[in-house]
C-alpha positions in Angstrom: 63.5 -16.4 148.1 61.7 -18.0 150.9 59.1 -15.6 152.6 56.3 -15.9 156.0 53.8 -13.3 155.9 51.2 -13.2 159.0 48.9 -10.0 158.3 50.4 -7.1 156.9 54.1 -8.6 158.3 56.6 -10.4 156.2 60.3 -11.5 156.6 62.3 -13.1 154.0 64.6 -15.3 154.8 67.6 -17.4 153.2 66.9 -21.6 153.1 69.8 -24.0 151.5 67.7 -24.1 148.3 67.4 -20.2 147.9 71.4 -19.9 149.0 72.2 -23.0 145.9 70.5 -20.8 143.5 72.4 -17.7 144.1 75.8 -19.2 144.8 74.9 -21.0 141.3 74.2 -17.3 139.9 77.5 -16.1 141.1 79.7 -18.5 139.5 77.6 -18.6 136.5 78.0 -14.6 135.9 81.6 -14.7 137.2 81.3 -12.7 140.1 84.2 -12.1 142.2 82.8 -13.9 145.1 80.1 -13.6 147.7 79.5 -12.4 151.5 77.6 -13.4 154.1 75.9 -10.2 156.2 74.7 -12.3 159.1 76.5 -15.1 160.1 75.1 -15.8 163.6 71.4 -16.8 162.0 72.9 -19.7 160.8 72.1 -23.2 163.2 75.3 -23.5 164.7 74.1 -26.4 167.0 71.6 -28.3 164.6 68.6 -27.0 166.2 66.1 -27.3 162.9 68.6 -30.1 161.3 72.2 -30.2 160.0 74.5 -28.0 161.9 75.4 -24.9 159.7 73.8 -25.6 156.8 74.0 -22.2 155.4 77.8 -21.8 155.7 77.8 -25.4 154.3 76.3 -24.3 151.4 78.6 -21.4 150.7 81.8 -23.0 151.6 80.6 -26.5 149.0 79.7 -24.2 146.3 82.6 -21.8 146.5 85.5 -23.5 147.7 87.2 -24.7 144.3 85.8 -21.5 142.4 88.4 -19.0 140.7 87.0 -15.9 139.2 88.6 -15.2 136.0 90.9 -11.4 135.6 
């Protein structure tokens, strides 16, 4: 997980590589899905790059998945 410490502060954050790798997790263990806690930090206008690249990531990696019962 992607991480910027300044002092004794830290915040860890979620980056497309970071999101890959557990979406990849999830399918691989054959969870029942995923969430999303906070969707208003994604970049909804592009700011840093590609617009929504954090949604992106979920919605490519989950969208033809099917748990199995």
């Amino acid at each position: 997980m992607p991480y910027a410490v300044s002092g004794l502060n830290w915040v860890g954050y979620e980056d497309v590589e970071s999101l890959q790798l557990k979406m990849d997790f999830v399918r691989s263990e054959g969870y029942g899905g995923t969430m999303i806690w906070a969707i208003d930090q994604d970049d909804f206008q592009g700011v840093c790059g590609a617009t929504q690249p954090l949604t992106t990531t979920i919605h490519n990696a989950m969208k033809d998945y099917y748990a199995e019962m």
